[in-house]
C-alpha positions in Angstrom: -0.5 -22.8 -11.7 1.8 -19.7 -12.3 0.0 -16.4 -11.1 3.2 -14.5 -12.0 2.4 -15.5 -15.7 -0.9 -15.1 -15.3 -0.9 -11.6 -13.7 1.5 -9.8 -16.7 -0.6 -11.3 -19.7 -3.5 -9.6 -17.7 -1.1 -7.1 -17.1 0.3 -6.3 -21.0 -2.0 -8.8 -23.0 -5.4 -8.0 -21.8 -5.4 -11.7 -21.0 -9.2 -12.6 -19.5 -8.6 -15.4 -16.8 -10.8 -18.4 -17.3 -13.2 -19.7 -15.1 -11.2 -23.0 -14.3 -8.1 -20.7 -13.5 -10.3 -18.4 -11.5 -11.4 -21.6 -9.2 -7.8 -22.9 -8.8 -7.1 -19.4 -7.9 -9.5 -18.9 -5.2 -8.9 -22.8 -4.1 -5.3 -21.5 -3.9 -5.8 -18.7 -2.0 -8.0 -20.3 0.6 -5.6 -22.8 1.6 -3.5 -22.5 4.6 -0.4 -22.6 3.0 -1.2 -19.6 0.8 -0.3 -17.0 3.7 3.6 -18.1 3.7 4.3 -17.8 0.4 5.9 -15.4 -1.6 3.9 -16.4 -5.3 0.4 -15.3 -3.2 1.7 -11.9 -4.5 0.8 -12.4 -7.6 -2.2 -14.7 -7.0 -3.8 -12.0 -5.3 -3.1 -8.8 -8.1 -4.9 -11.7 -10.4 -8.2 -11.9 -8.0 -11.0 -10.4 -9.7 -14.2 -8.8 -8.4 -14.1 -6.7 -5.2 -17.4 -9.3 -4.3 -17.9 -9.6 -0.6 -16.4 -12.6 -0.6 -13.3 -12.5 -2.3 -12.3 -9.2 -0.1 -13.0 -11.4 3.1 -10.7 -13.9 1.5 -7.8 -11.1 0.7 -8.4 -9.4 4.1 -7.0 -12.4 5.7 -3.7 -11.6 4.4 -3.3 -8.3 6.3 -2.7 -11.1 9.1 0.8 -10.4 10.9 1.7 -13.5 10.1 1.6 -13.5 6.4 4.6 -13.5 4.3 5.5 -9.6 4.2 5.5 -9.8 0.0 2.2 -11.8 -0.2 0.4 -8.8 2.9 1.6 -6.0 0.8 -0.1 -7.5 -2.2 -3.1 -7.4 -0.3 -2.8 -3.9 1.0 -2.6 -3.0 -3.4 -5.3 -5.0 -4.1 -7.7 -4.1 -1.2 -7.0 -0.1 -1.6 -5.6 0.7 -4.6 -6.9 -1.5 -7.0 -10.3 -2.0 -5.6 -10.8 1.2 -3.8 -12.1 0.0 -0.4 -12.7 2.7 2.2 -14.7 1.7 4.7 -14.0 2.7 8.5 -12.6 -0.8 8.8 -10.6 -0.2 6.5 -8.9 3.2 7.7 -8.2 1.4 11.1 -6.7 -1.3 8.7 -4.2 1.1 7.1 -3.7 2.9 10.1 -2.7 -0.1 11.8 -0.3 -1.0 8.9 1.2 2.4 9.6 2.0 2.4 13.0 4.0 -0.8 12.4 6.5 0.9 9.8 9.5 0.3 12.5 9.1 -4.0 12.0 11.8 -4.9 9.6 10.3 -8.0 8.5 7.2 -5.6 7.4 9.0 -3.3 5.2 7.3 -3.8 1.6 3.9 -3.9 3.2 4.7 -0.6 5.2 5.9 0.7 1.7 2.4 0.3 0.4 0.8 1.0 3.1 2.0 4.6 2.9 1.4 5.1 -0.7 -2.4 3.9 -0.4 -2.7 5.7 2.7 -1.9 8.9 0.7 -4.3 7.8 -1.9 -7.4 7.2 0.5 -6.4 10.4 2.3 -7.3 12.5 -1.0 -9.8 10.3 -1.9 -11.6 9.9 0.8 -11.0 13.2 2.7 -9.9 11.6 5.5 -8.3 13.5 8.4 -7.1 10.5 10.5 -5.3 9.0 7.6 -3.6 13.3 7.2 -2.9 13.4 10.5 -1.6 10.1 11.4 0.3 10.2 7.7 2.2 13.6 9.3 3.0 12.6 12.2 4.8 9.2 10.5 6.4 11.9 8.2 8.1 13.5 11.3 8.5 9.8 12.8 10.4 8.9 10.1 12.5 11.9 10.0 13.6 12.0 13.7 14.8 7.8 12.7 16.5 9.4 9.5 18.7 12.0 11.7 19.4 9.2 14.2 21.1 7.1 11.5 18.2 4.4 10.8 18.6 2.4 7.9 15.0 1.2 8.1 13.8 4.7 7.7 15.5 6.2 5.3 13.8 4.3 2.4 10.5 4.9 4.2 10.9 8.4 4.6 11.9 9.0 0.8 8.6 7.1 -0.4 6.7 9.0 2.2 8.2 12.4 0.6 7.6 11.2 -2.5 4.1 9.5 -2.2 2.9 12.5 -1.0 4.2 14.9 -3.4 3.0 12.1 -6.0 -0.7 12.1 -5.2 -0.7 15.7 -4.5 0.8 16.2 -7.8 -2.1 14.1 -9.6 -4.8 15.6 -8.1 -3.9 19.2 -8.9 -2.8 18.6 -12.5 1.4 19.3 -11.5 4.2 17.7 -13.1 4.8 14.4 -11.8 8.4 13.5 -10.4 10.5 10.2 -9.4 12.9 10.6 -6.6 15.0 8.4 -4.6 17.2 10.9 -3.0 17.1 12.3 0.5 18.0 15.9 -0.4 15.2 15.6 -2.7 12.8 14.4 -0.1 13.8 16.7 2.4 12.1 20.0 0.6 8.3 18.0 0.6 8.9 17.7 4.4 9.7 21.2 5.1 6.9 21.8 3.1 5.0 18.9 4.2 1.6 20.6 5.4 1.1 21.5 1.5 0.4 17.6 1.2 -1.8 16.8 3.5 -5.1 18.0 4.4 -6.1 21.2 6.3 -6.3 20.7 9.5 -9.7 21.7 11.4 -9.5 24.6 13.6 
């Protein structure tokens, strides 16, 4: 069964999955050899409902040792697309952050940052601000020492903040890829996150 075909008619066609394809889906993903591979990805943008059921199911592939294209699918799927924001779920993303340094985690820890952004607005949430901030100057300390690693992460950082700050207050949105461009939203970084409590 091709998810990957599957998720873009969804995607551009308004394609409605069947019932039969929703059950090899779910068959799919609940089979041990669904963790290590990379076409999970898609198989998991194509799960449905946010029932309880199917997030247990896509929680299991925040597991370390998922394939690192297939966990960041889950990470999109669990926060962005379904909007989940319980307290387990800020431990979740805050956990996901803290690992940003693991090489072999760098798309999750990409969309890690950008949900975290998203549930930080959202949500209101302080310890997703302040641990976001202090990855911000994390990130920048690795970028002056010369770490490749970082550098991508720090310019999605700079960008995923200015991003959702941008939506939520009706500003021009902006792509940028650049590290001169990132740099200003870091001086300025405080602008982007929540007030902090006094």
């Amino acid at each position: 069964m091709d998810f990957s075909d599957i998720y873009q008619r969804m995607k551009f066609e308004a394609y409605e999955i069947s019932a039969d394809e929703r059950t090899q889906l779910t068959d799919y993903l609940k089979s041990a050899e669904s963790i290590s591979h990379a076409e999970s990805h898609a198989g998991l943008l194509v799960s449905s409902e946010p029932t309880p059921e199917n997030i247990v199911l896509v929680r299991k592939f925040l597991a370390r040792h998922v394939e690192d294209y297939t966990r960041s699918a889950a990470v999109t799927g669990l926060y962005r697309i379904w909007k989940q924001g319980d307290t387990s779920d800020i431990e979740d993303l805050l956990d996901l952050l803290a690992l940003w340094s693991v090489e072999t985690r760098h798309n999750t820890s990409i969309v890690a940052i950008g949900c975290a952004f998203l549930l930080m607005h959202r949500l209101q949430d302080r310890r997703l601000s302040l641990a976001l901030g202090r990855l911000l100057e994390t990130l920048h300390e690795a970028v002056m020492q010369d770490n490749d690693l970082a550098v991508g992460l720090f310019i999605h950082a700079c960008w995923s903040a200015y991003d959702n700050w941008a939506q939520i207050n009706r500003q021009r949105r902006a792509h940028f890829d650049a590290i001169e461009e990132a740099l200003p939203i870091y001086w300025d970084r405080q602008k982007y996150l929540l007030e902090p409590i006094n």
